[in-house]
C-alpha positions in Angstrom: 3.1 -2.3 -10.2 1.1 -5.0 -11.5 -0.1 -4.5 -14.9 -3.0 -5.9 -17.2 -3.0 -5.1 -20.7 -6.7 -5.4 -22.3 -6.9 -5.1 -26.6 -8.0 -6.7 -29.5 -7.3 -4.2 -32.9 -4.2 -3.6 -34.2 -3.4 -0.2 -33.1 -2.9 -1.6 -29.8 0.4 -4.0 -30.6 2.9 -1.3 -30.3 1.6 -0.7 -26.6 1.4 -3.9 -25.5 5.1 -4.7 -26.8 5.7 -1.6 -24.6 4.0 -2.7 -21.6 6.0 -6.3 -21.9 9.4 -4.7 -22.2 8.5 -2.5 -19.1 7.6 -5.7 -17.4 5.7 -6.4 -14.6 2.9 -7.3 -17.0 0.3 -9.8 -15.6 -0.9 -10.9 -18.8 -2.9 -9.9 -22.1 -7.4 -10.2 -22.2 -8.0 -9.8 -26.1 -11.2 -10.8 -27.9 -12.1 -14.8 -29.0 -10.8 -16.2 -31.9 -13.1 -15.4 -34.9 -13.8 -17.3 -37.9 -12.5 -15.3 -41.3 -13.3 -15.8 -44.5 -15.7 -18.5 -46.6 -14.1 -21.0 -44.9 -15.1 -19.6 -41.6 -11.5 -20.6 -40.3 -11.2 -19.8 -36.7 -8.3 -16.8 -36.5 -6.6 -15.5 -33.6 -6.1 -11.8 -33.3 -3.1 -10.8 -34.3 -2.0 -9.4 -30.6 -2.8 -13.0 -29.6 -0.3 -14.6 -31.3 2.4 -11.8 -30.4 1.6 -12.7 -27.3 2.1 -16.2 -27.7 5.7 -15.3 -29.0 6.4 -13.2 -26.0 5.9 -15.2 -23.5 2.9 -13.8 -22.4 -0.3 -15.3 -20.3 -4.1 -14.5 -22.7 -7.2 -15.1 -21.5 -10.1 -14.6 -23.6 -13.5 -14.3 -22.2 -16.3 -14.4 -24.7 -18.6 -11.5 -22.8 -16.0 -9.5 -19.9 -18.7 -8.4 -17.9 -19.8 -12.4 -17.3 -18.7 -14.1 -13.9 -16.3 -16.3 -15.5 -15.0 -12.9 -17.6 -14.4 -11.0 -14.0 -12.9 -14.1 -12.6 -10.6 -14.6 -14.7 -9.1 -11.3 -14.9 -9.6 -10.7 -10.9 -7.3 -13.9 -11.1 -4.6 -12.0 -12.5 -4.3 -9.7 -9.8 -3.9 -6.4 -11.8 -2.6 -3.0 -10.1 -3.6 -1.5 -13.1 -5.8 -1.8 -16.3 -4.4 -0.7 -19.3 -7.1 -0.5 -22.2 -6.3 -0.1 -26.2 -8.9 -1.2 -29.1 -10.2 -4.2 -26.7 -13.7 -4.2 -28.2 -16.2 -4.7 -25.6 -17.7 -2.3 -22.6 -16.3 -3.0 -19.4 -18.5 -3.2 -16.3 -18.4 -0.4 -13.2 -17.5 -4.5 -11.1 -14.1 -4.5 -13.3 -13.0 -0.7 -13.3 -13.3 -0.8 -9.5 -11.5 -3.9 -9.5 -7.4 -2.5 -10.0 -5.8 -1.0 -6.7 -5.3 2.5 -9.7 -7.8 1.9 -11.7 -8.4 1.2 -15.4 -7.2 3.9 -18.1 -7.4 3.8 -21.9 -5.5 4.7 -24.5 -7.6 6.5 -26.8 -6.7 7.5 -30.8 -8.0 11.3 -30.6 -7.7 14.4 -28.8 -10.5 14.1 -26.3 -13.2 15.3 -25.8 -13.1 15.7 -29.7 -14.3 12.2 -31.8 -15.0 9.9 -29.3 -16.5 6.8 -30.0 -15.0 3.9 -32.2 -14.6 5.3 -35.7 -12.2 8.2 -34.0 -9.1 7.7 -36.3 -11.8 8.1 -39.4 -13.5 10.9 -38.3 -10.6 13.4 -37.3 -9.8 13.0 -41.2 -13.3 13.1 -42.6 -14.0 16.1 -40.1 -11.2 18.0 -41.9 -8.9 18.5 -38.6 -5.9 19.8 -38.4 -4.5 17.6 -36.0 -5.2 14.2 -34.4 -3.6 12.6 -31.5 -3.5 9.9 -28.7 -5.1 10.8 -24.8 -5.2 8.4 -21.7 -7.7 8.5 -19.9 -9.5 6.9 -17.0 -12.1 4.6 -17.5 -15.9 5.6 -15.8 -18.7 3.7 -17.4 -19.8 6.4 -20.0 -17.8 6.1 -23.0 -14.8 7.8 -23.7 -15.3 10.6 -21.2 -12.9 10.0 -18.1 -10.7 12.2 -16.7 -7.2 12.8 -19.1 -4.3 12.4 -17.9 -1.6 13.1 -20.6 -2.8 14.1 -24.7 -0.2 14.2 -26.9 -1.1 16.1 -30.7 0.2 15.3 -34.3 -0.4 17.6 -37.0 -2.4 16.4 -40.3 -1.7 17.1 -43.7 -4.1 17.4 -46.9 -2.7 13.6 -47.9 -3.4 11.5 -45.1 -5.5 8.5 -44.8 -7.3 6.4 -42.7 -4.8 3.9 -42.5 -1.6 6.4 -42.6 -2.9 8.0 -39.4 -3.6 5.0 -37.6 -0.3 3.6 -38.4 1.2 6.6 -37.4 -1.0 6.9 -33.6 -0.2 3.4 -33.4 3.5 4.5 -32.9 2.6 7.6 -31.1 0.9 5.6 -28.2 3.8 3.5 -26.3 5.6 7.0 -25.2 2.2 8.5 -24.1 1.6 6.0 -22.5 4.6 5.0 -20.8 5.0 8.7 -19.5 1.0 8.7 -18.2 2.4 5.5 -16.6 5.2 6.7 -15.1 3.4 9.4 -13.2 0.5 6.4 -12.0 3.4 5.1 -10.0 4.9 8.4 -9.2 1.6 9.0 -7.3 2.3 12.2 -9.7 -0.8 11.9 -11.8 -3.3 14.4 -12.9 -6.8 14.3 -13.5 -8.6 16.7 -16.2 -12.1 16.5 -16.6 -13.3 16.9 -20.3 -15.1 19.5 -21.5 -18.5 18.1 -22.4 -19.8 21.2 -24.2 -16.9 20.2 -26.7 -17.5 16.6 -27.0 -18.2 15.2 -30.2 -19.3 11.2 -31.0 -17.8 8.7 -33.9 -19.8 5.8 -34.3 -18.6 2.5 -35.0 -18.6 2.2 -39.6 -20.3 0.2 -41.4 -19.5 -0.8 -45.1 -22.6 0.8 -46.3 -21.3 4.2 -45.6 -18.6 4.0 -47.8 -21.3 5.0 -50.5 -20.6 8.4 -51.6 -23.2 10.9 -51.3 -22.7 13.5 -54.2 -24.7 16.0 -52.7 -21.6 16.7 -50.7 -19.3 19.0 -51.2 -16.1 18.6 -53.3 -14.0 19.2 -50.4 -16.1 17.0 -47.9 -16.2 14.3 -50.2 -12.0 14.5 -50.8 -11.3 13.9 -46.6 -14.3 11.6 -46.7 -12.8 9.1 -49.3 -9.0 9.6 -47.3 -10.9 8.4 -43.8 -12.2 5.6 -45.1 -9.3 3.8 -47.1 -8.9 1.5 -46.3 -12.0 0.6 -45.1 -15.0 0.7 -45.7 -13.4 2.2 -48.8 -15.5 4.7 -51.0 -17.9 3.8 -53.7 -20.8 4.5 -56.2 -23.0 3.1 -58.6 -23.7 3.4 -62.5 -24.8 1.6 -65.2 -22.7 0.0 -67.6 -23.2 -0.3 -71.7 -25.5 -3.2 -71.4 -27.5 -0.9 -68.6 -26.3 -3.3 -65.9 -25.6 -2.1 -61.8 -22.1 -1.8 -61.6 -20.6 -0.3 -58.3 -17.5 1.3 -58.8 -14.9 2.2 -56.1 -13.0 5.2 -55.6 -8.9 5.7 -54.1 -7.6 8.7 -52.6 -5.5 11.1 -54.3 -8.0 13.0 -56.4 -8.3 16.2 -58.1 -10.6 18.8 -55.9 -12.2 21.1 -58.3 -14.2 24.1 -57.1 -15.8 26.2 -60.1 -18.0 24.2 -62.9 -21.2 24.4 -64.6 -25.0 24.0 -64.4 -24.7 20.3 -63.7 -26.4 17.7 -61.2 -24.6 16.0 -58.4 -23.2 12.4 -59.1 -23.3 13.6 -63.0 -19.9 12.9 -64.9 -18.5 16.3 -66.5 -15.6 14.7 -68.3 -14.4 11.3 -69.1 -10.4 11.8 -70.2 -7.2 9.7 -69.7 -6.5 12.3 -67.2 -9.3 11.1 -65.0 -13.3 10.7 -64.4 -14.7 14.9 -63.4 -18.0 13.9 -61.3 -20.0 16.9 -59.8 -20.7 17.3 -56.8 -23.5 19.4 -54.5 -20.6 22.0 -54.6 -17.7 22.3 -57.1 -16.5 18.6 -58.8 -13.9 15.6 -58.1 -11.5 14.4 -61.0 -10.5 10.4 -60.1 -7.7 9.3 -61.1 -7.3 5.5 -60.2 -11.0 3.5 -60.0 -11.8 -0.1 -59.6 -15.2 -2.1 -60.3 -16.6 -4.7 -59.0 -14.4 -8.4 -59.7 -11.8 -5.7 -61.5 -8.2 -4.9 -60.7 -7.6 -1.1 -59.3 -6.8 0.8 -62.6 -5.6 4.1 -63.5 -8.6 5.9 -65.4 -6.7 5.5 -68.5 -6.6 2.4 -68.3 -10.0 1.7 -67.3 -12.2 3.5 -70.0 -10.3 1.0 -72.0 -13.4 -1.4 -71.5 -15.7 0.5 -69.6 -18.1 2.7 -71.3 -18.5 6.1 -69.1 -19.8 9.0 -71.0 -20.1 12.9 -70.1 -23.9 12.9 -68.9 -23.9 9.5 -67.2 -25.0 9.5 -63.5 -23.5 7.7 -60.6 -25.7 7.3 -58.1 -26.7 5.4 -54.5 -27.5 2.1 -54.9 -30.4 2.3 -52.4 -32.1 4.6 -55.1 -30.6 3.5 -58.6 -32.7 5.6 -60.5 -31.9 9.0 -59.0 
């Protein structure tokens, strides 16, 4: 069987090394080469150059659903269409185009979190477990027929980037088995439940801002999804009465019982950490970092940063609340 691998984020280099030791693989379609940084340096995805290294054919069509995007993929005469991370919708013309269709690899349990920011919102969601499910592909996003979902449990310390490190590695053998049956003529086909679905848009850096009218307990998975990006931040005002926005790390204190206090209002200021209430219960932080600082424990950083019990943080889209 004739195999295309289509994927651009990093999750997806475990699975295409996979694919290339399987062989049979026709060649890689991963996003352009983008330009990073103030330099605006072109740079190549990362599966790109493993790729390169392997031996492996890449095409790169700036919009996939263009004539010159279906060419050249129908040039590379895939059997199949393997999907992971690529990055752009792919037209009904190119699903219809592989003799067994087009399936993706997708990092949740389906129909639960579908939608980019999946990895993010299994954590921030509180789940108890996450996983990896192929699917096939229909035009409607995320919600083809599964063929294989494979579940990992999730404890109260995981992160945004442990969990996707750890799908990452889940993915080959899910794969590989879903795969297997493809060829096998073996394969099943589960329609999702839609009356379970659930959608997670793509993330933005903006909502890493913390809300403090959430709960304690929201707010502790909320900061763990998103490191580490967009990371987790607020806003107060320094000694001189300057915006400073301050950023946040995993790993603190949740804190359910505390006094007659505002949300975003700072309870305690200790070398044990910053005590910030919230719309239920409170948050001690331990490790903090402002803006053009280092990441410091809190010890360190009340050093030379003047927080007080009393002082507010709040959004900067309303500094004065």
């Amino acid at each position: 069987m004739r195999t295309l691998f289509m994927g651009t984020g990093e999750i997806a280099l475990p699975s295409f090394r996979m694919m290339v030791e399987r062989g049979g693989l026709a060649g890689l379609v991963t996003q352009p080469d983008r330009p990073v940084g103030r330099s605006s340096r072109l740079r190549p995805p990362r599966i790109k150059t493993a790729a390169g290294d392997l031996g492996v054919k890449v095409v790169q069509p700036e919009k996939i659903g263009s004539k010159e995007g279906l060419d050249e993929v129908a040039a590379l005469e895939p059997d199949l269409i393997v999907v992971m991370a690529y990055g752009q919708i792919l037209p009904r013309t190119l699903l219809e185009l592989p003799r067994y269709g087009c399936i993706n690899v997708h990092a949740s349990l389906l129909p639960r979190h579908r939608g980019a920011s999946c990895i993010q919102a299994a954590i921030a969601a509180g789940d108890s477990e996450s996983g990896v499910s192929i699917i096939y592909m229909t035009e409607e996003l995320d919600a083809g027929d599964i063929i294989m979902k494979v579940a990992i449990p999730l404890d109260h310390e995981e992160t945004g980037e442990t969990l996707h490190d750890r799908l990452a590695e889940l993915a080959p053998a899910v794969l590989s088995e879903s795969m297997n049956c493809i060829a096998s003529g073996e394969v099943s086909r589960n329609p999702q439940n839609e009356s379970l679905a659930t959608y997670a848009r793509r993330l933005h850096r903006g909502d890493g801002e913390l809300n403090w009218a959430h709960s304690s307990k929201d707010l502790e998975c909320r900061i763990r999804a998103h490191d580490p990006w967009p990371g987790s931040f607020t806003s107060f005002h320094d000694a001189r009465g300057r915006v400073k926005r301050l950023k946040m790390f995993p790993g603190g204190t949740v804190m359910e019982e505390i006094g007659n206090v505002s949300p975003g209002e700072i309870i305690r200021v200790s070398s044990s950490g910053i005590t910030v209430a919230c719309g239920t219960g409170a948050m001690r932080f331990h490790e903090v970092q402002v803006e053009g600082g280092n990441r410091l424990p809190v010890a360190e950083f009340i050093k030379g940063n003047l927080l007080l019990a009393g002082d507010c943080f709040f959004s900067l889209a309303s500094p004065g609340e």
